[in-house]
ZADO-1210 file (C-alpha; in nm, 4 decimals, padded with zeros to 6 digits):
<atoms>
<atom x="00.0000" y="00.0000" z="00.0000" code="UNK" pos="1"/>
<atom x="00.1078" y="00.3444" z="-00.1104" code="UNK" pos="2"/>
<atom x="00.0308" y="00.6627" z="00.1384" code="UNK" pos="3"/>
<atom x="-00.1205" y="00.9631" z="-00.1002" code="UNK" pos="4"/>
<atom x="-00.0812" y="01.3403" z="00.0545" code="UNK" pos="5"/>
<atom x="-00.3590" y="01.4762" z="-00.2246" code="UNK" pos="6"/>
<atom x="-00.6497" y="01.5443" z="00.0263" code="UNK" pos="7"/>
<atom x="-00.3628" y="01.7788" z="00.2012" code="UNK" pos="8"/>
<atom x="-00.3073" y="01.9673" z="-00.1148" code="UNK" pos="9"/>
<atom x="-00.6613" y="01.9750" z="-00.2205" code="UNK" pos="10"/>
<atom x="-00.8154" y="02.0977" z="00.1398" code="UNK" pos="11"/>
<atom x="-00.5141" y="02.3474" z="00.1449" code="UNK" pos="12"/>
<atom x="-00.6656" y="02.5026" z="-00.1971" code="UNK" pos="13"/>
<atom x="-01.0215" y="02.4574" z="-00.0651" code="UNK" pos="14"/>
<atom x="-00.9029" y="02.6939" z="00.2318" code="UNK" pos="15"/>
<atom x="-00.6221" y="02.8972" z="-00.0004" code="UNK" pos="16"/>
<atom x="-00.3664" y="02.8092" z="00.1997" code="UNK" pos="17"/>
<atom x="-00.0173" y="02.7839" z="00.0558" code="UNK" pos="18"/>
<atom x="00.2357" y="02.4992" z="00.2173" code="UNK" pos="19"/>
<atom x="00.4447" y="02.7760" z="00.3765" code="UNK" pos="20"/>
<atom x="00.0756" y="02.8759" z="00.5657" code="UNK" pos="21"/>
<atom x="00.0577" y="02.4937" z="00.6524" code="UNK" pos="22"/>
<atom x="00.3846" y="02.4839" z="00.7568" code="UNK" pos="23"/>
<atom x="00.3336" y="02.8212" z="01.0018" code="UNK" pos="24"/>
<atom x="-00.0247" y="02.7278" z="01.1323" code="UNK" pos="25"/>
<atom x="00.0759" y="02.3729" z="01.2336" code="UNK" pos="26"/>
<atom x="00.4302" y="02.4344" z="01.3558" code="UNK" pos="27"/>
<atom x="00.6096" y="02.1824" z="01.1209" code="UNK" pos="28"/>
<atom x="00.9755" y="02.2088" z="00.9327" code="UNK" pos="29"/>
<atom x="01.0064" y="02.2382" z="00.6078" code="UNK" pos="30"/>
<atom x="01.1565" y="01.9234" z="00.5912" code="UNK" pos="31"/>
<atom x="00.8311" y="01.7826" z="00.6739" code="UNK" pos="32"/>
<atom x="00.5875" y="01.9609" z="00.4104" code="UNK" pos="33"/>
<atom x="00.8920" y="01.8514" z="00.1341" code="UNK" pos="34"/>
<atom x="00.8288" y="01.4989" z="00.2730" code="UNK" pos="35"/>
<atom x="00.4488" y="01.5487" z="00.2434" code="UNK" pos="36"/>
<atom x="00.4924" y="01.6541" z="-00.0956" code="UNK" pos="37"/>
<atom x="00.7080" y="01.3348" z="-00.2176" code="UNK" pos="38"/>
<atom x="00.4051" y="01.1237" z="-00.0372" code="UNK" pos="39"/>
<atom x="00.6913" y="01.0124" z="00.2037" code="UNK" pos="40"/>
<atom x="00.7124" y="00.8678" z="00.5446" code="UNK" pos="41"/>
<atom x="00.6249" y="01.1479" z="00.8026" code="UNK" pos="42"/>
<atom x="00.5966" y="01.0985" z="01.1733" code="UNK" pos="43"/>
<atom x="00.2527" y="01.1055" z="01.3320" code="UNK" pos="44"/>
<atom x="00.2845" y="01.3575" z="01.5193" code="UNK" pos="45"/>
<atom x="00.3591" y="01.5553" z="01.1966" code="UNK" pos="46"/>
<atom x="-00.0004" y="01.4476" z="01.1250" code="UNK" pos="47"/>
<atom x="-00.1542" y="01.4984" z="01.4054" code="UNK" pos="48"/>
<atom x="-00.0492" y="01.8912" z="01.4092" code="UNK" pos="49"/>
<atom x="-00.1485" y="01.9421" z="01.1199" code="UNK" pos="50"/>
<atom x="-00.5385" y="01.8054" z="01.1360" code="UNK" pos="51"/>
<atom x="-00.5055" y="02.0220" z="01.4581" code="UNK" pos="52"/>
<atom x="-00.4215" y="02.3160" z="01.2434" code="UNK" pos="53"/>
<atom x="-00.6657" y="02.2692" z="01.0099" code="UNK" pos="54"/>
<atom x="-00.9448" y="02.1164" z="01.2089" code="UNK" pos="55"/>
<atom x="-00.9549" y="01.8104" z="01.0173" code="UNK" pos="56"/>
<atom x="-00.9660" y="01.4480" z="01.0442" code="UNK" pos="57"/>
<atom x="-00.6331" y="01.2316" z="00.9223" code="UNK" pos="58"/>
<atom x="-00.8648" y="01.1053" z="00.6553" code="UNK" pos="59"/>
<atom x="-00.8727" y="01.3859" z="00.5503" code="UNK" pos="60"/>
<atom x="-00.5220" y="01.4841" z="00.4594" code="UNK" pos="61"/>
<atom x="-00.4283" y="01.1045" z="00.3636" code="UNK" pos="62"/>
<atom x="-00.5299" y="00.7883" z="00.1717" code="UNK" pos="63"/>
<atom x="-00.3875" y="00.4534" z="00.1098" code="UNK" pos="64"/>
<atom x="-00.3735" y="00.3730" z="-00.2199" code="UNK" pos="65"/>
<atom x="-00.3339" y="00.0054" z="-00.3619" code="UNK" pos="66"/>
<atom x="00.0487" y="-00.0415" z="-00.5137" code="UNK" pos="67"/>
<atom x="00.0395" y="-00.1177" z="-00.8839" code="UNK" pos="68"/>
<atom x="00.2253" y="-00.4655" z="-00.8709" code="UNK" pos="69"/>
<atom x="-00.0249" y="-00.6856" z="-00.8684" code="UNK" pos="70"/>
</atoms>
């Protein structure tokens, strides 16, 4: 299973938020929103500021997508 970030992006232009607001409201490095970006590994609590930022459940920001090798 692949972890998609897309929901993040969308909601962000739902609110018009750019990654450097996301990055200020939630209290997260750069390093992290790069990650996000990528759809790489972040750490929870990562996740868990954010959906605090934005009010939002982690389904929100996140899906898990099926991996093409079948």
């Amino acid at each position: 299973m692949a972890i998609s970030y897309k929901k993040l992006w969308k909601l962000l232009i739902d609110k018009d938020m750019k990654k450097k607001d996301l990055q200020r409201l939630a209290g997260v490095s750069s390093a992290s929103i790069t990650k996000l970006g990528k759809n790489e590994n972040v750490n929870t609590e990562i996740l868990q500021k954010i959906c605090t930022a934005l009010s939002c459940d982690i389904s929100d920001i996140m899906e898990m997508l099926p991996d093409n090798h079948n």
